[in-house]
N, C-alpha and C positions, 0 to 999 in steps of 0.2 A: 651428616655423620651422626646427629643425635637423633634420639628417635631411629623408624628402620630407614636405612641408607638410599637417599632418594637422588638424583640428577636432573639441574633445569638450566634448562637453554635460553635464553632471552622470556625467561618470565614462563615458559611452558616446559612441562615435564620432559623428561628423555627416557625411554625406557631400558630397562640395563638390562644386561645379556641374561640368560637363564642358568647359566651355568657359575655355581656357587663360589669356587675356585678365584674363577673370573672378577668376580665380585671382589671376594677377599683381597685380593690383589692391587684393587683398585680403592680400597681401604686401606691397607696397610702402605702403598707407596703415597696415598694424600697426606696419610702423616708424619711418614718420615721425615727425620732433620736433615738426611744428607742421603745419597744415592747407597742402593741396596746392590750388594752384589747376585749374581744371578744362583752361585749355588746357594748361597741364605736362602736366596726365595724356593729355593726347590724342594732346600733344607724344610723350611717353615710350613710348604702348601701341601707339600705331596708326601706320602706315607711310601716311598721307595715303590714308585709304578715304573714301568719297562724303562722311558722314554721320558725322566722329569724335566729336561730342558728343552725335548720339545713341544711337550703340554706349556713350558713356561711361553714360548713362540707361541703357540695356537694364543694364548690368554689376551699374549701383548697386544698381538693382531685383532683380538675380539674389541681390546680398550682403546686402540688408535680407530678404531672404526667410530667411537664412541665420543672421542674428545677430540681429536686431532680439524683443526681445522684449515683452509688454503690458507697456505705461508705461513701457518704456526702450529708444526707439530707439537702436541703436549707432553705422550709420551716419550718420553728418550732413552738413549741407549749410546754406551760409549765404556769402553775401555770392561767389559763383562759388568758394566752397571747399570741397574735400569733407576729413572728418577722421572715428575711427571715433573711439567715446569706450568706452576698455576698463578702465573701472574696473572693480576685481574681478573681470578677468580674468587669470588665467595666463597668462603668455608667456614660451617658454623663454628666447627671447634678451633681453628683460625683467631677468630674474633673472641672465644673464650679465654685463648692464652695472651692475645693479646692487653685483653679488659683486663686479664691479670695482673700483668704489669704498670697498664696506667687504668686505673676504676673509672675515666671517666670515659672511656671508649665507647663503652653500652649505655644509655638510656634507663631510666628505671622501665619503662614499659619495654626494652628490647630482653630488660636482664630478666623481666619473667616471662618470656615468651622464648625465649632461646632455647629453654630447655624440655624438648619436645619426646626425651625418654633416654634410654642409657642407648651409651654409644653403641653405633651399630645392632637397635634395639630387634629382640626376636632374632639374629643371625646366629646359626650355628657352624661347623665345617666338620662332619666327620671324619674321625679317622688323621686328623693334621694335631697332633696333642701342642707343638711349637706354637703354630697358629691358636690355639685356644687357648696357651697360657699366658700369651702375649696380650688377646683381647680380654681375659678377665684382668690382666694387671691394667689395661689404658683403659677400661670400665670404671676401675675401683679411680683412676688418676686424674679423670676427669670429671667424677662426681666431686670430690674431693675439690679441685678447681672452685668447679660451680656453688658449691656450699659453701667454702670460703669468701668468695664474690658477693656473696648472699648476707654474710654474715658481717662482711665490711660495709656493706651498703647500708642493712636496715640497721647497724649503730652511729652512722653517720649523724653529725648533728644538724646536717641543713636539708636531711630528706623530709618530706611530710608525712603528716601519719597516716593519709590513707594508701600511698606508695607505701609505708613501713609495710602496715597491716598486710599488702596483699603478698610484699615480697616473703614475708615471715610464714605465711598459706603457703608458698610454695616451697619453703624450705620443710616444713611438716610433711606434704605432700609426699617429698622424699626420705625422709628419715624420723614415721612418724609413733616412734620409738626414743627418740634423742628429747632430751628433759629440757636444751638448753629451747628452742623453739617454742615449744609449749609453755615453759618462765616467758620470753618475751611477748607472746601473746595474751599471755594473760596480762599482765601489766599496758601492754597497748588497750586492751580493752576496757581495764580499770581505768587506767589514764582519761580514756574518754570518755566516761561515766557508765560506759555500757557493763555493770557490773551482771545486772541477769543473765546476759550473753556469758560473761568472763565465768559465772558459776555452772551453767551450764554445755560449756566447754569442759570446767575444771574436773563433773562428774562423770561423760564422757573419755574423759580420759584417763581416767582413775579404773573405769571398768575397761579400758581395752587396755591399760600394762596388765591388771591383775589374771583378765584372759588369757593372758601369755606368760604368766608368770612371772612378769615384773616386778619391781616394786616401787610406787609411785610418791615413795618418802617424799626424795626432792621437792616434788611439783606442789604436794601438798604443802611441806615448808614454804614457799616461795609465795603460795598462796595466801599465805598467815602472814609471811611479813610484809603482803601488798593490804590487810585490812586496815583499816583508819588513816591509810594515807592515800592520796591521789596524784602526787608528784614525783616521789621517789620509788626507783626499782629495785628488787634483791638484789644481792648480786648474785652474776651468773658463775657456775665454775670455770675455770682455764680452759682456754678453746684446744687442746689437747684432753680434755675430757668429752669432746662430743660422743654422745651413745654411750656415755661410761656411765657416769653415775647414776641414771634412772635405770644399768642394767642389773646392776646386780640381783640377785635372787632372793626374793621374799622371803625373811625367816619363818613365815607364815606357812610353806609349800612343804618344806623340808625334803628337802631332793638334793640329791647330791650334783654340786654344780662343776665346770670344766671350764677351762680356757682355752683352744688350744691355737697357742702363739703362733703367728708366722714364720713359718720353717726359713734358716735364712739362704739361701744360695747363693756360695761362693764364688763360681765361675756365671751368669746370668747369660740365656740363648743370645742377645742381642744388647750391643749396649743400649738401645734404646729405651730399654723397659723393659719389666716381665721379664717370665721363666717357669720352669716347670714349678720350681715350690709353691709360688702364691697360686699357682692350679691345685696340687696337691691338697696346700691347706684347707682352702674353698671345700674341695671334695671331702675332708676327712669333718670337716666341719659340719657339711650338708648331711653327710652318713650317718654322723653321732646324731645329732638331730632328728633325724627319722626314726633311730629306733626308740624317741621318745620315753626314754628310762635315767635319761638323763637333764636336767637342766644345761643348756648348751649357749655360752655366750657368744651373740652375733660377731659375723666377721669386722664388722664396722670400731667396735669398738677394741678387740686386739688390736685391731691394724693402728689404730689411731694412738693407744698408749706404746705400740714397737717403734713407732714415729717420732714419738715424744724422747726418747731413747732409754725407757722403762726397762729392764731384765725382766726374763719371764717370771722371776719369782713377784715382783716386786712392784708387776703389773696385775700377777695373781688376785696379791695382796689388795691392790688400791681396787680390783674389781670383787675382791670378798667371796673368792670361787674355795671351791674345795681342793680343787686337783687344777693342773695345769700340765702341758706338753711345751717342751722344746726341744727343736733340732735344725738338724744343718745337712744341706745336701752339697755335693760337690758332683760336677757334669765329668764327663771324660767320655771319649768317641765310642759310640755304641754304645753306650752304661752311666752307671751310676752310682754311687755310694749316698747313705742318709744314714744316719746316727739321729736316734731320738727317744727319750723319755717322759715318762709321763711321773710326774711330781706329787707327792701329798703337800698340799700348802701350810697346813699347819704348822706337822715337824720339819716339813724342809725337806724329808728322805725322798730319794728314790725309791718308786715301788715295782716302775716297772722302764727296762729299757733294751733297745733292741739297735742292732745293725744292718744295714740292708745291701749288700752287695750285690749290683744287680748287672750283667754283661748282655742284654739284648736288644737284635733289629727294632723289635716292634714297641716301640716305646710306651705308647698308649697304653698294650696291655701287660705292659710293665708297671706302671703307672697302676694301673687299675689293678692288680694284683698285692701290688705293697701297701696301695690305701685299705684292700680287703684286712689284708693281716693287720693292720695298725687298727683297723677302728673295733676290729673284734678284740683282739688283744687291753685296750682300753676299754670298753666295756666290758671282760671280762674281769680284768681285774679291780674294777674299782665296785664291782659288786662283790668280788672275793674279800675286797680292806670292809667295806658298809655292812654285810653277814656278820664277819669277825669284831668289827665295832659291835653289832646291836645285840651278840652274845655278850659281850661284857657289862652290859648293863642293866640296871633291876628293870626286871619286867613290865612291875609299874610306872616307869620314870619313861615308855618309848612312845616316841611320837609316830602315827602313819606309816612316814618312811623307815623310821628303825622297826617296825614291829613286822612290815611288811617283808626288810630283810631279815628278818629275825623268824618271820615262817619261812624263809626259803633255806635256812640253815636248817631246821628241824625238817622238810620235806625233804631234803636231798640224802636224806638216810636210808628212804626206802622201805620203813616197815611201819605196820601197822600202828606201834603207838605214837612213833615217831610224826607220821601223817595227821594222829589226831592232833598233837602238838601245835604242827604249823596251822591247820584249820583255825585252830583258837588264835593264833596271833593273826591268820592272814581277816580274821572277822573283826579282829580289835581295830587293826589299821583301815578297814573299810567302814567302821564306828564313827572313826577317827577324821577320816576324809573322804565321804562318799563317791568322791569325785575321781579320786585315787584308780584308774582303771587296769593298773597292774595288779596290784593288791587281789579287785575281785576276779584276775583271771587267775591270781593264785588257789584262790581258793577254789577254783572252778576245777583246778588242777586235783586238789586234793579228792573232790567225790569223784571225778576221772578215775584217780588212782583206786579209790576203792572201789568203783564198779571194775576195774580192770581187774584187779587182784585178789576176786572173790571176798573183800574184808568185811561188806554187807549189804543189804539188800541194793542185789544190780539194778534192776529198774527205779529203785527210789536215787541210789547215787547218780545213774543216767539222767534222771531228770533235776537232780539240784547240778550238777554240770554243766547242762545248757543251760538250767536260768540264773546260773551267776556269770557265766561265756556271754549272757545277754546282757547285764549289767555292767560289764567290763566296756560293752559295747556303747551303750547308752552311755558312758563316761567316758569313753575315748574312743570314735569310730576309725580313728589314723594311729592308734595305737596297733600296733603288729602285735603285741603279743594278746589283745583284744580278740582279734580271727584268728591268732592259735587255739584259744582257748576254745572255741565257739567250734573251730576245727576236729580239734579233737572228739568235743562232745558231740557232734554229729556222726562222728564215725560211732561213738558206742549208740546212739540211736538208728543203728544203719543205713544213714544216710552218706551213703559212701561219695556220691557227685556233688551235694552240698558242700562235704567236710572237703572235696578237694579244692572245690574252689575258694572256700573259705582262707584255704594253708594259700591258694596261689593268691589269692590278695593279702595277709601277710606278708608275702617276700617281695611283691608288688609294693607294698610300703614301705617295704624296709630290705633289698636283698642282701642287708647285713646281721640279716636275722638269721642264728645258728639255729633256734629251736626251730623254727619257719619250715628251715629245707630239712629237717630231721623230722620232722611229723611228717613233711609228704613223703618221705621215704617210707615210712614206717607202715603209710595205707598204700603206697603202690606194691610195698614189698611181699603185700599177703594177695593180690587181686587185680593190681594194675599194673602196669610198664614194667616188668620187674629190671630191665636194661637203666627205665630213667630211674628207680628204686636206688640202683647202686650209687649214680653220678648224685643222686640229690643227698644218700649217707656218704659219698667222698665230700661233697660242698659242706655239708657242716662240720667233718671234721678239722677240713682245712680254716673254717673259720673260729671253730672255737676246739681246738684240740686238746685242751684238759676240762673239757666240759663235764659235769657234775653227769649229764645223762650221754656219757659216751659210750657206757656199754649199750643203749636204744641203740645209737647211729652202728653201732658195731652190729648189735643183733639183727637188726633191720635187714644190713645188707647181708649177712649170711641165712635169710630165711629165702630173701629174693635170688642168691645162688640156687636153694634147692629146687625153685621154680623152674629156675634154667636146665636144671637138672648138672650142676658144678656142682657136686656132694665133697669132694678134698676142699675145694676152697669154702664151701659152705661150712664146712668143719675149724677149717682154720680159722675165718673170722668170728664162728660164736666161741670158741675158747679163749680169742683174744677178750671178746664180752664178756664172761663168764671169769675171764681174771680180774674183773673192775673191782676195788672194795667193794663200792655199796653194790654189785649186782643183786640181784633178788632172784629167789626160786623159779619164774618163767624161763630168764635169761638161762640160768641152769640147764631149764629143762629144753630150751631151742639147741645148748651144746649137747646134750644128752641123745638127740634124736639126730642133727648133722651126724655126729660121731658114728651112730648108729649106722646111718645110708650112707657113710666113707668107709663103710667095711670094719672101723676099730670100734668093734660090739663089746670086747671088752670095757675098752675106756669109757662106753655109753652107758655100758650097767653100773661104773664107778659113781660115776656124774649123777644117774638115778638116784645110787643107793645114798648118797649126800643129801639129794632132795629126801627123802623117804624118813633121815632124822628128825625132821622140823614137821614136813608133812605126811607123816604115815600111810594117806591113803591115795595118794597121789598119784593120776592116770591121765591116759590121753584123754579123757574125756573132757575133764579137767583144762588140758592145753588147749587143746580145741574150742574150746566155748571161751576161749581167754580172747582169740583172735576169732577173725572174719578170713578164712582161709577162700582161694578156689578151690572149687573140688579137685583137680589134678593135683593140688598141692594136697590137700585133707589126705589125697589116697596116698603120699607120701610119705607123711607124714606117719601115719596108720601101721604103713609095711616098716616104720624105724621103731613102732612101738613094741611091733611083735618080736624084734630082736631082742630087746631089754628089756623088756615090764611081764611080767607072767600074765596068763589070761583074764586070770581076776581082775585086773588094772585096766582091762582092755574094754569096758562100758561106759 
């Protein structure tokens, strides 16, 4: 069961069926504590197929072929229960729970050799979301086990120290992130004179927290208080601290950090263990994470302070984050309700918080639908509170991160001075922390904008676009908004297959990236798919719906109507654009010409004459060289200009 799920028969392998299902089944009845009833398992395997109790017969049938031997069937069946009966069999995680209860069940050489990967390592099951929340909670329950195991053995006072040394490798090995291991190895090493080794570990490990934006206070502490002595150890923190204190966030980074708690669930799939929340959380955790705009605290350590019986505030706190989430899911037939907020730790307020009522078959993509909203949601707003903080403070006084948010408050305005503004703060935070590789895709944004927007010379802005989209790159290549940037600025170089693929590995790293799928909208909607143009400007609405550049996703998808030749709907969506505050004179001018080819030539000459205050000389020629049109669109676009722009306009 640990490690990938293997089967031996008197010392030689067995080969297990092919079919995953199958599998599963044969994992989740080895560890159950009492017999499973058969709709649970049909519940748990199958995603509501024709026939799930007779796939459950085909499976059983597959597993008695498997285990069953003369005169002792293994699998059973009785009263609609299935259970396997494994008397005198080995099972590794078996002998894990048991060495739990008495430590001296295992061996020091069994207890590191026992653990040969996470349970049921490499297995997936598509499509069963029961089944998957089930095996990430007995994943996380039996690391948890083994580390404990681990942690009682190498404080033992009658183990020796070359068993301590090796079992303490193996707790790093797993968690080599947790401060408490790396404290005890280094004192094993001092202890035994090996102090070259013990500093050479100690530097090692100081650059791999800080790579990850740790901070390796602790270890360095622990380190000072093991000099001039050879017999006494720091002390370690409370074993309810594992992966806590060495996580917290570098005041050195300045990023804004997150928690988000263990959702808790009320009614759980199975009393066994597990449930959709601790899937949930995993997911929402793994997603915030990805889009790497945020410091994001490992699941290891929430879980470990929600265990302790910490409040999410109060775990916040002891983890030193900025913001935090808590919430609570409750199961009910076909659906589900979740209530959850996301916290400012400082003051305490709520800043942002939502309800989720949810009544649907397909749970997964249910699932996968309310994590979408939630992580966008939390990443939008806690870059909405960081902008509004790093306005309020003197310009001189911002770090990286505030300066960085502080050009994205003046970019989000949309005009020319406004643009040079952020430029000046997005170069201060890139002064600031080279490394910063949002920062340089702000800025990369900014001569974007002004090669877009006619502000100055296009070919000089096109090319400081790409070479700060390259710098962003060079400083975070899994940074998604890194290949936005890079994205963009290929399309202003006409590199139209480049910049798409560039947008499609953004959402590849991150598909919770709103700006991501609103750029490829934005290049399919002048030249490519204009059908997937729309689905990619509905996906960013749906994930960031009060986004700063909503009237883009709006405009986007009403240019890719005119393609289709939908002139009413292409009209409708760019006036919804064109109602945005910050919209700018192009967006204007996409509602000016929609209007135009939906027959309301009035309302198009209105829309014009608006444009025509700010920029007096303002013609399709103008529009046109803004975008990268198909010709079928250009000649559309053309015949909406001769409705509304007099001839002169028309060069």
């Amino acid at each position: 069961m640990l490690g990938p799920l293997t089967l031996w028969r008197d010392g030689s392998p067995v080969p297990l069926p092919t079919s995953r299902k199958a599998r599963a089944l044969l994992a989740y009845l080895a560890l159950a504590s009492r017999p499973a009833s058969r709709s649970h398992l049909c519940e748990l395997l199958w995603d509501v197929p024709n026939d799930p109790r007779g796939e459950l017969r085909w499976c059983l049938s597959k597993l008695r072929g498997l285990l069953d031997q003369a005169g002792h069937p293994r699998v059973c069946t009785g009263e609609d229960r299935v259970w396997l009966d494994l008397d005198h069999c080995r099972v590794d995680v078996a002998r894990l729970a048991a060495a739990s209860a008495s430590p001296d069940q295992l061996s020091d050489a069994d207890l590191s050799t026992i653990w040969t990967g996470d349970l049921l390592d490499g297995f997936t099951l598509d499509r069963s979301p029961g089944f998957g929340a089930w095996l990430t909670a007995q994943r996380r329950h039996w690391q948890g086990v083994y580390l404990d195991l681990l942690e009682r053995r190498i404080t033992a006072p009658d183990i020796a120290a070359r068993e301590r040394q090796a079992l303490t490798e193996c707790w790093l090995a797993l968690t080599p992130f947790d401060a408490r291991p790396h404290v005890l190895l280094l004192t094993q090493l001092r202890q035994s004179g090996a102090v070259g080794a013990a500093e050479t570990h100690l530097r090692s490990t100081i650059g791999l927290f800080q790579s990850e934006g740790l901070d390796p206070t602790a270890i360095r502490s622990a380190w000072r208080a093991l000099q001039g002595t050879a017999t006494s150890a720091p002390a370690l923190p409370h074993a309810a601290d594992r992966e806590v204190g060495a996580l917290a966030p570098s005041p050195q980074l300045h990023r804004a950090s997150l928690a988000i708690m263990p959702i808790v669930q009320s009614a759980p799939l199975d009393a066994r263990g597990g449930g959709l929340a601790d899937g949930l959380t995993q997911d929402i955790i793994t997603r915030l994470a990805r889009l790497r705009s945020l410091f994001v605290i490992a699941r290891g350590s929430v879980y470990a302070l929600a265990e302790a019986g910490l409040g999410p505030l109060d775990a916040a706190r002891k983890l030193k984050v900025d913001y935090a989430t808590a919430g609570t899911m409750a199961l009910r037939t076909g659906g589900l309700s979740l209530m959850i907020e996301l916290i400012e730790v400082r003051s305490g307020r709520i800043v942002w918080s939502e309800r989720f009522e949810r009544a649907a078959p397909d749970t997964l993509a249910m699932l996968d639908e309310i994590g979408n909203q939630i992580v966008a949601s939390i990443a939008s707003e806690i870059e909405t509170v960081e902008r509004n903080l790093a306005v309020l403070k003197p310009p001189s006084s911002l770090n990286a991160w505030e300066a960085y948010h502080r050009g994205l408050w003046h970019m989000y305005r949309f005009t020319r001075s406004e643009n040079e503004t952020a430029r000046h703060f997005f170069r201060r935070s890139v002064e600031l922390d080279p490394t910063f590789a949002r920062a340089h895709a702000g800025l990369s944004f900014t001569h974007w904008q002004s090669g877009f927007q006619h502000w100055g010379d296009r070919n000089q802005e096109r090319d400081l676009a790409y070479a700060t989209a390259g710098r962003a790159l060079i400083a975070d290549d899994h940074d998604p908004a890194a290949h936005w940037a890079m994205g963009r600025a290929l399309w202003l170089r006409g590199k139209e297959d480049q910049s798409l693929s560039e947008l499609e590995q953004a959402i590849d790293l991150s598909p919770n990236f709103a700006l991501g799928h609103y750029a490829l909208s934005f290049v399919l909607s002048q030249s490519g798919d204009a059908q997937a143009a729309i689905s990619a400007a509905d996906h960013s609405r749906h994930l960031s719906p009060f986004d700063p550049l909503l009237f883009g996703m709006l405009g986007a998808r009403a240019m890719a109507h005119v393609r289709l030749g939908q002139f009413e709907e292409a009209a409708e969506w760019a006036l919804k654009a064109a109602a945005r505050p910050n919209a700018h004179a192009t967006i204007m001018a996409i509602a000016a010409l929609c209007l135009a080819l939906a027959g309301r030539v009035d309302e198009g000459r209105v829309m014009m004459a608006g444009i025509h205050t700010s920029l007096p000389g303002y013609g399709i020629a103008d529009f046109l060289q803004t975008f990268r049109f198909s010709p079928q669109a250009e000649v559309e676009f053309r015949r909406a200009a001769d409705l509304i722009l007099p001839p002169s306009s028309h060069s």
